[in-house]
N, C-alpha and C positions, 0 to 999 in steps of 0.2 A: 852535206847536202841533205835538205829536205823531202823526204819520203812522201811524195803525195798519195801515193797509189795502195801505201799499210797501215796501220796503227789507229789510231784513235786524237791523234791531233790534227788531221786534216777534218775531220768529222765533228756532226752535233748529237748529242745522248737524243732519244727521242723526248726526254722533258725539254732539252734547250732550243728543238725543232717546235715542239706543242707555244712555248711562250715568247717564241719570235715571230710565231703567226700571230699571237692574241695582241703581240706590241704592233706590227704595223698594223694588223685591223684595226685596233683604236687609235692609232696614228692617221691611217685614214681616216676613220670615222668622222674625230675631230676637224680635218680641214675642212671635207663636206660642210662641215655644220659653223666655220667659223663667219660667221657677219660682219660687216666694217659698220660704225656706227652712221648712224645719218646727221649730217650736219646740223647744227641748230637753227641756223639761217633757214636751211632747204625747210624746216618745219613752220618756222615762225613766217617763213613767206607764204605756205600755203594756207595755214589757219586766218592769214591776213586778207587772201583771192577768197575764204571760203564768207568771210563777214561782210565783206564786200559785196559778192555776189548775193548772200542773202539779204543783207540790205536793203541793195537797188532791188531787188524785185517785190518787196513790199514796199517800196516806195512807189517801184513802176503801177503796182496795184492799185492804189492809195490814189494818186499825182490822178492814173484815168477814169476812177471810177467816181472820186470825190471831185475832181477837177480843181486841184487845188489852187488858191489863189494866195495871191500875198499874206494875208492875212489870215490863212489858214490856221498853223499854227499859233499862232496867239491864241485863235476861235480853241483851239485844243488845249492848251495851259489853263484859259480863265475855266473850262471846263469841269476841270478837274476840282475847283474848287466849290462844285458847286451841290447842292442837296436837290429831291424831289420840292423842297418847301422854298428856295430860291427865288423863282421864278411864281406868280399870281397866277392860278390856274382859272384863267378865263377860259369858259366850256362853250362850243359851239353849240352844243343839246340845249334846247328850250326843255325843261324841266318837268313843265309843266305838262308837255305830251308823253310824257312815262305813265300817267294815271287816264282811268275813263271807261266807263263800261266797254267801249267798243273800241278802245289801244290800249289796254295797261301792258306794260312790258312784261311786269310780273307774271303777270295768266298766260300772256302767252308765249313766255321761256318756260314755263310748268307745264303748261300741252306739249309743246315740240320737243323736252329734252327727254334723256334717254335716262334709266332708273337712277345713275349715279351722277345723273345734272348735268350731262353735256350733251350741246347743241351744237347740230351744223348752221351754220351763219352766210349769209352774201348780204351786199349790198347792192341797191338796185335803182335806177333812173331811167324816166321816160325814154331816153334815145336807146338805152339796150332792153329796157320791157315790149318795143312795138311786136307784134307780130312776126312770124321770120328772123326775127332778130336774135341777138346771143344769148337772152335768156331759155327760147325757147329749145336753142342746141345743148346748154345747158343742163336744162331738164331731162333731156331727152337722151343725156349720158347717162343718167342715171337707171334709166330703161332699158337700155342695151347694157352696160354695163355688168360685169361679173361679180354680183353677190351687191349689187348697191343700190336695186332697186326699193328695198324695205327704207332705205337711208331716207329716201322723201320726206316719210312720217317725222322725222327729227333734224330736217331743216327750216330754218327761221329766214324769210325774207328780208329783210331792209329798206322798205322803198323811201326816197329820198326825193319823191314829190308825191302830189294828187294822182297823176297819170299813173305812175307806175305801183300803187298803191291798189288804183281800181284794177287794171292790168293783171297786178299778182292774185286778188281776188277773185279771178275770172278763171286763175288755170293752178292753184293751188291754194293749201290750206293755213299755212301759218305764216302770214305777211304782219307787218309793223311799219307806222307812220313813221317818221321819226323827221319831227321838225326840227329846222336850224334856224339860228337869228341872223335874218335878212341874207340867204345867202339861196340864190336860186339853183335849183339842179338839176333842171328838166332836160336841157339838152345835150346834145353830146359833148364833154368835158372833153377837150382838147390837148394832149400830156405837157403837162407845167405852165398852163395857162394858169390864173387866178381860182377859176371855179374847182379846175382837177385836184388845186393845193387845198383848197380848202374843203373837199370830197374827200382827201384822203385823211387831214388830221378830222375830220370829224366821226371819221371813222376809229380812227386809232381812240379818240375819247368816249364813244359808244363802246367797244371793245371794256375799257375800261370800267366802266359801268356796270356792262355783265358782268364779267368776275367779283363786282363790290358785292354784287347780288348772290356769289356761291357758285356760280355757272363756271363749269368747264365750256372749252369752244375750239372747234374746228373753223376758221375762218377762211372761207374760200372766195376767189372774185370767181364774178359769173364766166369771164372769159377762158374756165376752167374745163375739161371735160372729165368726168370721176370713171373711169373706166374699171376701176378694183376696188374691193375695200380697203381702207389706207389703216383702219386700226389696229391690224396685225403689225404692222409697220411701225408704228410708235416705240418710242424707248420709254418704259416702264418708269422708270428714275428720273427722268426730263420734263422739270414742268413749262418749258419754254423752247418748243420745236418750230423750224421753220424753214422752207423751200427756198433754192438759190436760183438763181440764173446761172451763174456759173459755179461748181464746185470741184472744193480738195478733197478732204476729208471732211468727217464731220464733226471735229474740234478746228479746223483751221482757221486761222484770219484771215486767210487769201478767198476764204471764201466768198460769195457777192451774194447776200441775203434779198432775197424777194417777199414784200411781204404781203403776196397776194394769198398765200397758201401758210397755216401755221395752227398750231393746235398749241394750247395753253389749257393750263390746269388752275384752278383758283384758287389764290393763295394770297398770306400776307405780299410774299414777296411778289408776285407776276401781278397785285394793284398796283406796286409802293414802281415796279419796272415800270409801266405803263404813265404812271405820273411821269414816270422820269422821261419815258420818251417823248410824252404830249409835250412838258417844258422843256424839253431842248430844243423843239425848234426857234426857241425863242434866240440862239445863238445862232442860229442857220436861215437866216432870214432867207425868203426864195428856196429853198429845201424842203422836197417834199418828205414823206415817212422812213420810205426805207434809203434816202438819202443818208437820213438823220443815223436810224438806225447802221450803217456802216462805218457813221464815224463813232458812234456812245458801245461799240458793241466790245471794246477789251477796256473800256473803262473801269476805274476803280470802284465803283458805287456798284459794280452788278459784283465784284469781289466780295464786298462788305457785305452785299443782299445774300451772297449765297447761292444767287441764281445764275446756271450756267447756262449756256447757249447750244442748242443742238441743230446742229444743220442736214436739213436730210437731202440723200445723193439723190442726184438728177437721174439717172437710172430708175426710178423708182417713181420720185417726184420731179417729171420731164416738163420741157418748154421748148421754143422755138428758137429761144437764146443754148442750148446745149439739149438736143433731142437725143432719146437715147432709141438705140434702135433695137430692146429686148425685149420685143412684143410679149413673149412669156412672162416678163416681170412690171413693164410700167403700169404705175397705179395713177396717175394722171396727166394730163399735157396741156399746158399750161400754153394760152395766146401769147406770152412776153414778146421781146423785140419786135416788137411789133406796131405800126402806127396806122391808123385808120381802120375806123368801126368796118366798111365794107371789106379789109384785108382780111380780117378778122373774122367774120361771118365767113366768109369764103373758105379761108385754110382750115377752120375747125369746124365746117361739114366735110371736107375732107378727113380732119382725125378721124368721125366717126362711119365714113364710108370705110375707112381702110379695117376699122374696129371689126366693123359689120364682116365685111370679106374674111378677117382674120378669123374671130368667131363659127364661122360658116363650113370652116378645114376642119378636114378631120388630123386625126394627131402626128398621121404621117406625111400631111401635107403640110401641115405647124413648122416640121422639123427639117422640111427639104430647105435646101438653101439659096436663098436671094428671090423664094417664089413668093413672096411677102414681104412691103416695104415700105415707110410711110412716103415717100415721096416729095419731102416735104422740109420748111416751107417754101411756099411758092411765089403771091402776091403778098403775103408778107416779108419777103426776102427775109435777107440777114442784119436787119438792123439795129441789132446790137455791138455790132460793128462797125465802125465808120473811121475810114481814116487812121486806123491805129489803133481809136476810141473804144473801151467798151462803157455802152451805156448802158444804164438800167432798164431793168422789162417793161415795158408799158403796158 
């Protein structure tokens, strides 16, 4: 019989105690840490829900913003084969009003721009020059405004008739005729009527023009209120920036470019872009600018230009389509979604009531919470939305 209670055969030496502990702690160890592999199906089917889903939602983007039509695609294939020299650049600019003692464009981009040649820019017509009207809110951001009153001196007017020409000369210093052929623009352009289409590319081809000329530009529509200086804001390396209605990031394609608000640097490439935009409407027939501009903007020809596209966040560069509510950072607020001149006049004397009040606090009243807000909008509702739809800023 076996002796359990003597000897040295019922027992462990303490080395054979020390390395039966070290075997099952790594016996343990290992099951802890053992994984079953994952299926290759289970993988292949999520990589499949994840292209899918990223898919449709630039498609969802694309389908509401472009409103895609049958022929959409195609409109996007013949595209791609196409150059800035494609297409005959018929110029809505009568030519002949760039020169003159009392309009050269020249003279008077050389007074209004700033030492390294750029100018702030709007465009302007009888129905928003009247009195009380948005040019005069306009101006009057720039007044209240933080740090952008001096900005005056190096803004260029646009006016785009007689009225608003004599108008601009009556309440500031650097206005410009700028005739077109046979296309009237006195009163109020109605969004995506005939006259607005032809307001906005004539615009887009004046744009162009300064830059042939060497001009940098800040290009802002009057329905703008400047409440900061934006040049802090700029990316240094971007010669082609520009304000969304809605925004991702500021590389994204889901982005929705608005091109009331945009600052360009003058370069071979932001002419040779600018041709390219003027001529693409010629595929988008009924498309106004930044129509155009949403569908040419991951095109191939800005790859080959070199010129990349910088979107600036609504935070910053705010609207009525996506307001941001950091009264500490926004540097302008943009009238978008929005339709009708008197909604307009309305909701952006509002911006600059709330401006004024905010300015008014002292820093601890800045920072209390919800005691300042824009309120806002009101009579321009949310009409960048309709139905599902998102539409462009007007």
């Amino acid at each position: 019989m076996m002796n359990l209670g003597s000897g040295s055969c019922g027992r462990k030496t303490p080395e054979e105690v020390i390395e039966s502990e070290v075997f099952q702690t790594h016996h343990h160890h290992n099951k802890a840490h053992h994984y079953h592999p994952v299926p290759f199906e289970v993988i292949l089917l999520v990589l499949i829900f994840l292209v899918v889903g990223l898919s449709s939602l630039v498609l969802y983007n694309w389908a509401h913003y472009i409103r895609i039509s049958p022929n959409s695609f195609g409109h996007l294939d013949s595209l791609n084969e196409v150059s800035p020299d494609t297409f005959p650049h018929t110029s809505h600019i009568n030519i002949d009003s760039l020169e003159g003692d009392d309009n050269d464009l020249v003279k008077v981009l050389k007074k209004a721009a700033f030492m390294d040649k750029t100018v702030i820019i709007t465009t302007l017509n009888a129905a928003w020059a009247s009195p009380n009207s948005v040019f005069d809110l306009f101006l009057e951001s720039f007044r209240v405004g933080n740090q952008t009153h001096h900005l005056l001196n190096h803004l260029l007017v646009v006016a785009l008739d007689k009225r608003a020409y004599s108008r601009c000369l009556e309440v500031h210093s650097f206005c410009y005729a700028l005739r077109t052929y046979g296309v009237n623009f006195t009163g109020e352009a109605h969004f995506m009527s005939s006259s607005y289409l032809e307001m906005m590319w004539a615009r887009i081809d004046f744009l162009r023009i300064v830059l042939e000329q060497g001009y940098n530009f800040i290009f802002t529509d009057t329905d703008i209120m400047w409440l900061r200086n934006p040049f802090a804001h700029f990316h240094k390396d971007s010669e082609f920036q520009i304000a969304c209605d809605h925004f991702i990031s500021n590389s994204s394609p889901l982005n929705i470019p608005n091109g009331g608000f945009n600052f360009v640097r003058s370069s071979t490439r932001t002419v040779r872009f600018y041709k390219f935009w003027y001529t693409s409407k010629d595929m988008y027939p009924g498309s106004h600018d930044q129509d155009v501009l949403n569908r040419i903007k991951l095109h191939p020809f800005l790859t080959e230009l070199g010129l990349h596209i910088t979107f600036l966040p609504t935070t910053l560069f705010s609207g009525f389509c996506e307001l941001s509510d950091e009264l500490d950072l926004v540097v302008t607020v943009h009238a978008n979604c929005c339709v009708g001149l008197e909604n307009k006049i309305h909701d952006l004397g509002l911006v600059l009531d709330v401006w004024k009040e905010y300015t008014s606090m002292s820093h601890a009243e800045r920072e209390a919470p919800g005691l300042v807000s824009w309120g806002l909008p009101q009579l321009c509702g949310n009409v960048g939305r309709i139905a599902g739809d998102i539409s462009i800023g007007v």
